[in-house]
C-alpha positions in Angstrom: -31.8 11.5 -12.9 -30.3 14.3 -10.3 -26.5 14.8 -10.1 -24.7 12.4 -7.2 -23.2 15.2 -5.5 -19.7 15.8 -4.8 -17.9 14.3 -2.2 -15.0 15.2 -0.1 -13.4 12.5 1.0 -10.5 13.9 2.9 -12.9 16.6 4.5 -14.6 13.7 5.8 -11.8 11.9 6.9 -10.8 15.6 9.1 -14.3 16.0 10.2 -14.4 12.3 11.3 -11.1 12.1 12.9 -11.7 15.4 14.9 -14.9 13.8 16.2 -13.1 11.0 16.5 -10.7 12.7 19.0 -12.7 14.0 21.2 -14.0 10.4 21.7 -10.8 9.5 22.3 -10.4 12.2 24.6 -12.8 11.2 26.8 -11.9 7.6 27.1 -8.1 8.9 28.1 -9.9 11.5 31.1 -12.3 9.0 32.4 -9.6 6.8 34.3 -8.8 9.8 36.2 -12.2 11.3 36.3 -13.3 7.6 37.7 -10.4 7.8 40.1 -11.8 11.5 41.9 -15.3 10.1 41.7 -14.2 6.8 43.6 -13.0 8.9 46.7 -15.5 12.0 46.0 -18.8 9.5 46.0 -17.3 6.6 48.0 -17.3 3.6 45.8 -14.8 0.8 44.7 -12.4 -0.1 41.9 -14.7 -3.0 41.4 -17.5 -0.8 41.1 -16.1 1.7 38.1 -14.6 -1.5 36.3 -18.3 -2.5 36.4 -19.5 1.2 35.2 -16.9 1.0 32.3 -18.2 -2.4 30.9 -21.7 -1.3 31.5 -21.0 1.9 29.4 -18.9 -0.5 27.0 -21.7 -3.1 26.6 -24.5 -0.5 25.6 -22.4 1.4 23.3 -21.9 -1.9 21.4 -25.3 -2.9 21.9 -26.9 0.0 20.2 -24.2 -0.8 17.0 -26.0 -3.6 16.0 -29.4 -1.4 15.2 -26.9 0.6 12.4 -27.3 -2.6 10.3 -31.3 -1.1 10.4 -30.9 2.6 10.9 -28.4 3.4 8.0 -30.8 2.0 5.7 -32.9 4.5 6.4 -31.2 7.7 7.7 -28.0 8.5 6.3 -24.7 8.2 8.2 -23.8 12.1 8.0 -27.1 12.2 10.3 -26.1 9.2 12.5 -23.0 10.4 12.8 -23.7 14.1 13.7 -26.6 13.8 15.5 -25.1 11.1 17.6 -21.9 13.3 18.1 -24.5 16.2 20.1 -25.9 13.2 22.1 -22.4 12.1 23.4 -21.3 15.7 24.0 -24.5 16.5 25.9 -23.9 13.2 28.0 -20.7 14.4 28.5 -21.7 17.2 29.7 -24.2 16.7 32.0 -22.2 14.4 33.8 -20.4 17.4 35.2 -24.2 17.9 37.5 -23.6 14.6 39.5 -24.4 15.1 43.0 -23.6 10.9 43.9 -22.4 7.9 42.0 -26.3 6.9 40.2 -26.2 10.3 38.4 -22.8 9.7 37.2 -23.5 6.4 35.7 -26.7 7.5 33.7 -25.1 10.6 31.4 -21.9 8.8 31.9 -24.3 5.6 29.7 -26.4 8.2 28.1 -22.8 9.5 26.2 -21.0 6.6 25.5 -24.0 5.6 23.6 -23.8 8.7 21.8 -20.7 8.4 20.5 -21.4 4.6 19.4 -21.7 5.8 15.5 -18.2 6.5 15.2 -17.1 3.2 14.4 -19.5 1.5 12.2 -20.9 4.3 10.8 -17.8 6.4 10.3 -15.6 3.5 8.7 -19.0 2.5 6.6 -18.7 5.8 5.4 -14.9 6.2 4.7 -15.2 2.7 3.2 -17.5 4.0 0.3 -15.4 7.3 -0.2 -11.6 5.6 -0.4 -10.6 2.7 -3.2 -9.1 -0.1 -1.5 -5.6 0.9 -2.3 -6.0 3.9 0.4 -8.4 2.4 2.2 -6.3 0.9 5.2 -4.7 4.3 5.4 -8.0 5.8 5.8 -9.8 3.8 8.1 -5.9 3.9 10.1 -6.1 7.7 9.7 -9.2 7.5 11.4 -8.0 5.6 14.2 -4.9 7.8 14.5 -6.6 10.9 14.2 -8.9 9.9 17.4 -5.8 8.4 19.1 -4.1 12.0 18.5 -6.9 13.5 20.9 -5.4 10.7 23.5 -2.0 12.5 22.9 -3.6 15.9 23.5 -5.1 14.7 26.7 -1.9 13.2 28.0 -0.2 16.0 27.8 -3.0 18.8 28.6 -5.2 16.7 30.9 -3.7 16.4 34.2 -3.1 20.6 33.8 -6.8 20.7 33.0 -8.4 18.6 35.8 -6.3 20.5 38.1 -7.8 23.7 37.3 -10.9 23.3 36.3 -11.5 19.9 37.8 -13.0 17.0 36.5 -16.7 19.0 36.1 -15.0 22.1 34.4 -12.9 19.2 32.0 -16.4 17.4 31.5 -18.4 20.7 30.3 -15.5 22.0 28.2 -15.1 18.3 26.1 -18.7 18.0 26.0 -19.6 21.4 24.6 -16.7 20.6 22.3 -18.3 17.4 20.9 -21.8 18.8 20.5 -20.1 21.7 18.1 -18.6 18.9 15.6 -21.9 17.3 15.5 -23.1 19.8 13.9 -20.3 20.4 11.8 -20.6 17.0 10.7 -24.4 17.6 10.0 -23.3 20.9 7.9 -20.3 20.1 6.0 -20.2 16.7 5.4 -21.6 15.2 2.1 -22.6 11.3 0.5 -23.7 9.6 -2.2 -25.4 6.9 -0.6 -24.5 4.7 -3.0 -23.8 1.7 0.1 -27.3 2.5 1.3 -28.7 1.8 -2.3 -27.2 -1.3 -2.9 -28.0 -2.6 0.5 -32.3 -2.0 0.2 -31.8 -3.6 -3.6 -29.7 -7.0 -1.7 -33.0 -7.2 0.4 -33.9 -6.3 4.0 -31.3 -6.0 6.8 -32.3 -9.7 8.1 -31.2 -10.7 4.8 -27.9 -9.0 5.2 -27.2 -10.0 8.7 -27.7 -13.9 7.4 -25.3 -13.2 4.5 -22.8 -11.8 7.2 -23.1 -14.5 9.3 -23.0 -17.1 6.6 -19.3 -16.0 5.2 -16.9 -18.1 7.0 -14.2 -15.2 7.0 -16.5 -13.1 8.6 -17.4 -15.3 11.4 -13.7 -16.2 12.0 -13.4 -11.9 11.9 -15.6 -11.2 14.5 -14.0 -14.2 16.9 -11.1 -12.2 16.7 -12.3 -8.7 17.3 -14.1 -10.1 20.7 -10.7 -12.5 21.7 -8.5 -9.7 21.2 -11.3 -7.4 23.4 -9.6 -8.4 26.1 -6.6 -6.7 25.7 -7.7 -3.5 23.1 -5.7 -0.6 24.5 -7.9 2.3 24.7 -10.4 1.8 27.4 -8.9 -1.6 28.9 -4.9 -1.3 28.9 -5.0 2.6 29.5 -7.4 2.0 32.4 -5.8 -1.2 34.2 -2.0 0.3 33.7 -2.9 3.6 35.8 -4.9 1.6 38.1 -1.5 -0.9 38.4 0.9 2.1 38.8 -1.2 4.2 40.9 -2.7 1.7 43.3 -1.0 -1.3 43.3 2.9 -0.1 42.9 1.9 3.3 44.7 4.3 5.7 42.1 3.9 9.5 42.9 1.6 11.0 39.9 4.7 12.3 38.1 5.5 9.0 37.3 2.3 7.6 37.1 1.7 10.3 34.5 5.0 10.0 32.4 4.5 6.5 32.0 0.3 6.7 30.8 1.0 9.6 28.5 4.3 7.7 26.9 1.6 4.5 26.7 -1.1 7.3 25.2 1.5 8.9 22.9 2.2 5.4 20.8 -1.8 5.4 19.7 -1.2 7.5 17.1 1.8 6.6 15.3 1.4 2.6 15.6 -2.3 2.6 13.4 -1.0 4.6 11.0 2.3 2.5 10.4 0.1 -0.3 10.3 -2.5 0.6 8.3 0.4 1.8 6.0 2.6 -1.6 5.8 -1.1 -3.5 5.7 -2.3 -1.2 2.3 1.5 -3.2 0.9 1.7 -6.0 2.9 -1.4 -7.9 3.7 -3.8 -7.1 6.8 -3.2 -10.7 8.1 0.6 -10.7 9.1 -0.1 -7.0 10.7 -3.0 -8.4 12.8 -0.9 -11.5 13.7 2.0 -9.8 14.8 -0.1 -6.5 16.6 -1.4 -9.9 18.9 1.7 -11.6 19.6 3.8 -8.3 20.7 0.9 -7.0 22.8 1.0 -10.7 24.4 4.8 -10.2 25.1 4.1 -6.6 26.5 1.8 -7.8 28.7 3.9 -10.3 30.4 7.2 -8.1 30.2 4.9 -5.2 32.4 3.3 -7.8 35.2 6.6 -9.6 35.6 8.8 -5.8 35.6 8.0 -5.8 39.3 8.7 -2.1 40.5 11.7 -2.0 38.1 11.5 1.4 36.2 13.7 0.2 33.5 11.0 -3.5 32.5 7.9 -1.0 33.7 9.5 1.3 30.8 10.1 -1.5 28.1 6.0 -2.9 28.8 5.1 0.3 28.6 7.0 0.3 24.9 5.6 -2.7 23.8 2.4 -2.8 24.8 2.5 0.9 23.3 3.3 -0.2 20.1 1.1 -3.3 19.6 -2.1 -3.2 21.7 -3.6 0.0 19.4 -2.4 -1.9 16.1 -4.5 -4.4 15.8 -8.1 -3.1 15.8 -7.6 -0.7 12.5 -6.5 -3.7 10.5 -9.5 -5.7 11.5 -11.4 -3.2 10.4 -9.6 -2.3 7.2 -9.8 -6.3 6.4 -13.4 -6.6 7.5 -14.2 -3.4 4.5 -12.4 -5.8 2.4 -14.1 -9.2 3.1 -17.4 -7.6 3.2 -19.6 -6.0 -0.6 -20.9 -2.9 -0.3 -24.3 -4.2 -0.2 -23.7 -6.0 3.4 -20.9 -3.4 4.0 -22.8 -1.7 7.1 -24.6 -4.8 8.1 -21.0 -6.3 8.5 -19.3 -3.2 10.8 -23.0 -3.4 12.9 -22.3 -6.8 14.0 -18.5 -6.7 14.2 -18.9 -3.6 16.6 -21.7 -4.9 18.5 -19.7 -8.1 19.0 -16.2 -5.9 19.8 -17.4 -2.9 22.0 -20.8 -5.1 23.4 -19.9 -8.9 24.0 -16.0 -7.5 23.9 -16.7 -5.2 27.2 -17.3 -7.9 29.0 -13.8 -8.4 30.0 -13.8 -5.6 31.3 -16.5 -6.7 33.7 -15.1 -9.7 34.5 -11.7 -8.1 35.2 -13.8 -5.9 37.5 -15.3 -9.1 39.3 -11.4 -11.0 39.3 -10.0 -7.7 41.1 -12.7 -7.5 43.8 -12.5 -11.1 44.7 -8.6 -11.2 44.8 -7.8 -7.8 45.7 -5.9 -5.3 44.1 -2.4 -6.5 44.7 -2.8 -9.9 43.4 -6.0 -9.0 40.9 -4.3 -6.5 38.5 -1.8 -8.6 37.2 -4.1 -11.6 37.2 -5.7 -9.4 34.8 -2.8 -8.3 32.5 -2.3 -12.3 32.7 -5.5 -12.9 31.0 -5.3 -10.0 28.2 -1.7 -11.5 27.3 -3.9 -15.1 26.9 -6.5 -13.0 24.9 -4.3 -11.6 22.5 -2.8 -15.1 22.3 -6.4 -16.6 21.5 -7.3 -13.8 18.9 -4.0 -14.6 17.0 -5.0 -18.0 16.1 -8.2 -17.1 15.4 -6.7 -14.7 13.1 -4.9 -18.0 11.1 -8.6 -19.6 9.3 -9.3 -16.8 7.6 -8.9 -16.3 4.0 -8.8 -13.3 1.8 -7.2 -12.0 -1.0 -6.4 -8.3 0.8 -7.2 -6.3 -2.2 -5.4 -3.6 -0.1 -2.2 -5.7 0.1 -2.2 -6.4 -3.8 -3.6 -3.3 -5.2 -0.9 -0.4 -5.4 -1.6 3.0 -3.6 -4.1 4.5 -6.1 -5.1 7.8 -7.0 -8.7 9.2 -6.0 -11.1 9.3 -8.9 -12.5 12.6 -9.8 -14.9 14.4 -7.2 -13.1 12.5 -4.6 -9.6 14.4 -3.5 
């Protein structure tokens, strides 16, 4: 029998988190990208809100094939080989001459990065005991959020001089290099992919997924609380709301999105943290219902700096929260054997059926207008979060991570 060989989990946890960040990275520049391109190629708010669910729904879309694919190509492939597709995407997007060859690399790249979620917490599932395993999947999370952070700060400086083709080609190269750094350095066991072929084919799996009651209950969750996930749907509708609807200057336009960007990193980690002690449940719970009161405090702030400030607070420090923990509880609920079947579906259901608020937002803003449209819209993500909390309340698990104190990695795996 040949040796396993030796994995690195913390190695992959870096790699995955710097891939992870320039995912990120891109999801903070777009809302400004999509804001030259509407007065560079003429087209309306409505229109981008549609191109960002479009780009959403495929990305999600594609997910569900991984409960196939990682069966038979390992996720180190997946993973890498998905990471050149997104920065070549990326890329190329910087050779748009009108808003149609925008929108195809712009699709082309978010369906490239798609891997990152299923695939990468599959992967950081198998390599982390449950006692670290919401602070790995959290770490994750973070470590993608910190390439927000990065963007915040850097990104405005960087579309200014280079613009947003210069920005696009630099990111882009920039992902296609981690790819293959992923492809070279990263190692498995596959010992998830084994014991999924031995529990029978991947139709098998999906109808053991969709058979557990907690899991079912999960995913309801994931695509209520879709509606008000912060990167790519509160990052985008808050600069839209103090750009074009309040009409601040871009200084404070800017201070308030990077301050909104900037609470990405620490809040997952926290969570993921007090979720390893605590339990996953009261973390997602409470994530929900403080997004819900951010929401509201930032539509009903008016122009007033100081309530424009204090949603910014809040819905910084819940609206990133919550989707670690689902994630960190779904690698709980779910055996190995149906492990990547399990994040397939959830992802396909959370980034595919999920980015279809962001569609209908789109539709709610062009019929209403702008004015009376965007906070229509933070209106319906505080009743989404609302909805995802008590669909949070049926489910029922142990949460080995809550019970199980912080462990220490067994050999071959610090």
């Amino acid at each position: 029998m040949p040796a396993l060989p030796t994995i690195h989990p913390m190695r992959s946890l870096g790699l995955l988190s710097v891939a992870h960040a320039v995912n990120h990275a891109y999801a903070v520049l777009l809302p400004p990208i999509f804001l030259a391109i509407i007065d560079e190629f003429g087209v309306t708010v409505s229109a981008v809100a549609i191109l960002a669910a479009v780009g959403a729904f495929a990305s999600g879309m594609v997910q569900f094939s991984y409960a196939e694919l990682t069966r038979r190509v390992s996720r180190r492939r997946l993973l890498g080989l998905g990471g050149i597709l997104f920065g070549g995407g990326f890329a190329a997007t910087a050779l748009a001459t009108n808003f149609v060859t925008f929108v195809i690399p712009n699709v082309v790249s978010r369906i490239g990065g798609s891997p990152q979620h299923p695939v990468g917490n599959g992967l950081l599932a198998e390599q982390f005991p449950p006692a670290r395993r919401g602070f790995a999947i959290s770490a994750h999370i973070a470590g993608g959020n910190l390439g927000t952070v990065v963007i915040a700060i850097v990104g405005t400086p960087m579309l200014a001089l280079l613009g947003w083709r210069g920005v696009s080609i630099v990111f882009g190269v920039l992902a296609i290099l981690i790819g293959i750094s992923i492809l070279v350095l990263i190692r498995e066991r596959g010992t998830d992919r084994a014991a999924a072929v031995a529990g029978g084919s991947s139709r098998d799996a999906l109808r053991r997924v969709l058979a557990d009651r907690n899991l079912r209950w999960l995913f309801l969750t994931s695509v209520l609380g879709g509606g008000g996930r912060g990167l790519g749907v509160v990052n985008l509708f808050v600069l839209i709301y103090l750009t074009r609807v309040l009409g601040f200057d871009d200084a404070t336009s800017g201070l308030m999105y990077g301050a909104l960007i900037v609470f990405s990193v620490p809040m997952p980690l926290l969570a993921g943290w007090l979720s390893d002690r605590w339990g996953r449940k009261p973390l997602i719970i409470g994530a929900y219902v403080g997004g819900a009161i951010g929401f509201g405090v930032f539509i009903f702030a008016g122009s007033s700096l100081v309530w424009l400030w204090a949603g910014i607070v809040l819905m910084g420090l819940f609206s990133f929260a919550e989707s670690p923990q689902l994630q960190a509880l779904l690698a709980d609920i779910a055996p190995p054997a149906t492990r990547d079947a399990s994040y397939a579906l959830y992802f396909t259901l959370a980034f595919g059926v999920g980015s279809l608020w962001t569609a209908v937002y789109g539709i709610v803003i062009g019929a209403l207008g702008e004015p009376i449209g965007v906070p229509v819209v933070f209106g319906l993500m505080a009743a989404s979060f609302l909805a995802a909390a008590l669909a949070t309340l049926p489910i029922r698990t142990d949460d080995p991570g809550a019970r199980t104190p912080a462990g220490i990695l067994p050999p071959n795996e610090a």
